[in-house]
N, C-alpha and C positions, 0 to 999 in steps of 0.2 A: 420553504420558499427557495427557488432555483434563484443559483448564485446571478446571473441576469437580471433577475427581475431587478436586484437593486443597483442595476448600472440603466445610464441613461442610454437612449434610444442610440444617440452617434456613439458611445463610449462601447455598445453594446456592440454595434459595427467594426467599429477600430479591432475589439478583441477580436472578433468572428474573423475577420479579414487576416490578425496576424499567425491565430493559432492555423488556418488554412494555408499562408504563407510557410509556417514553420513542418505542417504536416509534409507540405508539396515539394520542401527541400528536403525532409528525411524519407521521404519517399524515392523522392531524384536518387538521393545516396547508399539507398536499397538498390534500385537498378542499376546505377554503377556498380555495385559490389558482383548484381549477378550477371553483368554482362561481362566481367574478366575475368569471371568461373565458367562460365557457360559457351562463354565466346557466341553470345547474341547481342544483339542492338532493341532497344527501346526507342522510340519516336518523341517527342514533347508532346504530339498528341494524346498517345497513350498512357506518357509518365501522369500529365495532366488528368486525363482519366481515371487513372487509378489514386492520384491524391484524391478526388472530389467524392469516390466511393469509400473509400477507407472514410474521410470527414464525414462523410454520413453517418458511415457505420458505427462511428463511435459516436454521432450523437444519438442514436438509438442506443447504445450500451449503457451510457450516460440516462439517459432515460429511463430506461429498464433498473438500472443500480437503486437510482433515486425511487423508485415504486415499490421495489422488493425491501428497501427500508421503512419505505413509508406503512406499508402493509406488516410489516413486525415495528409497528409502532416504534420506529425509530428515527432521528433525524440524522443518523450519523451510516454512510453503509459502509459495513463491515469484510472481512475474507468471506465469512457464508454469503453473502450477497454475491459475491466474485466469483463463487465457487460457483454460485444458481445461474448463473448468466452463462457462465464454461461446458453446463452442464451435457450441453450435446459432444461435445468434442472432445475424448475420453482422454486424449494426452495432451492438451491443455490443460483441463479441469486436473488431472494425474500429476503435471506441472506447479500448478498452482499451489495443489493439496501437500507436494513437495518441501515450495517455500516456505507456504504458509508454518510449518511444522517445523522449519528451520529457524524463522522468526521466530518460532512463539518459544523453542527451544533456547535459543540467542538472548532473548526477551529473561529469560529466566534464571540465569546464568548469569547476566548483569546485576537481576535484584538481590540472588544471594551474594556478588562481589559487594553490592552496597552494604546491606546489612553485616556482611563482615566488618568492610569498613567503617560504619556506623557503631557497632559494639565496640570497636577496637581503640574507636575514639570516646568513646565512654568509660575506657576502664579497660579495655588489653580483654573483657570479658564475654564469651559468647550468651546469648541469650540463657542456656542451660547451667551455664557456670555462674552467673549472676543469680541465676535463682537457688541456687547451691547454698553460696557466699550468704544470702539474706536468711535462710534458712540455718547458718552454721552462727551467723551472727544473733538471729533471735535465740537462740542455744544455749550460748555461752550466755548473755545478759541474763535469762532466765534464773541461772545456774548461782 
């Protein structure tokens, strides 16, 4: 179910209206950036035009994202979903593929910091050394 459906018809409005508002001022702030690199000028008509095509475009991306999950039976879209939608545009898609493997690298690096911590607050022991320790203790009792 698209996040919409469960807002009301004016609520549904208000958002439409502010995210369109919020696109059309980072849009404005893109052309300023490249009219004091470029040393050109932008009109309000065409700043305006170009917010209303971007708002489009990404509700079609938005669209596209939510289908490509919905089609791998998923309700959540993921980087491959992101990836699929980039797929024409080799150094976006190449960008993404970047990130994405940055994250997932970063992502990884946190849960071995946890699990350190985790062990360390169990006993100063790492997973392998705990199993040592139980191993050295069934031994001796044996014994």
């Amino acid at each position: 179910m698209a996040a919409g459906a469960a807002l009301g018809g004016e609520e549904q409005q208000l958002l439409t209206q502010r995210l369109k508002a919020a696109v059309h001022y980072t849009v404005g702030c893109l052309c300023q950036e490249v009219e004091e690199d470029k040393d050109v000028q932008f009109s309000k008509q065409s700043i305006a035009a170009i917010a209303e095509i971007t708002f489009g475009q990404c509700e079609i991306f938005a669209k596209d994202l939510e289908m490509f999950a919905r089609h791998a039976k998923r309700t959540t879209v993921n980087t491959e979903d992101v990836k699929l939608l980039a797929r024409r545009s080799n150094s976006l898609l190449k960008y993404i593929t970047q990130k994405s493997e940055e994250l997932a690298s970063s992502n990884m690096e946190q849960k071995e910091k946890k699990k350190k911590k985790s062990s360390a607050a169990k006993g100063g022991r790492t997973p392998g050394e705990q199993e040592a320790a139980v191993t050295e203790n069934e031994d001796s009792s044996m014994a």
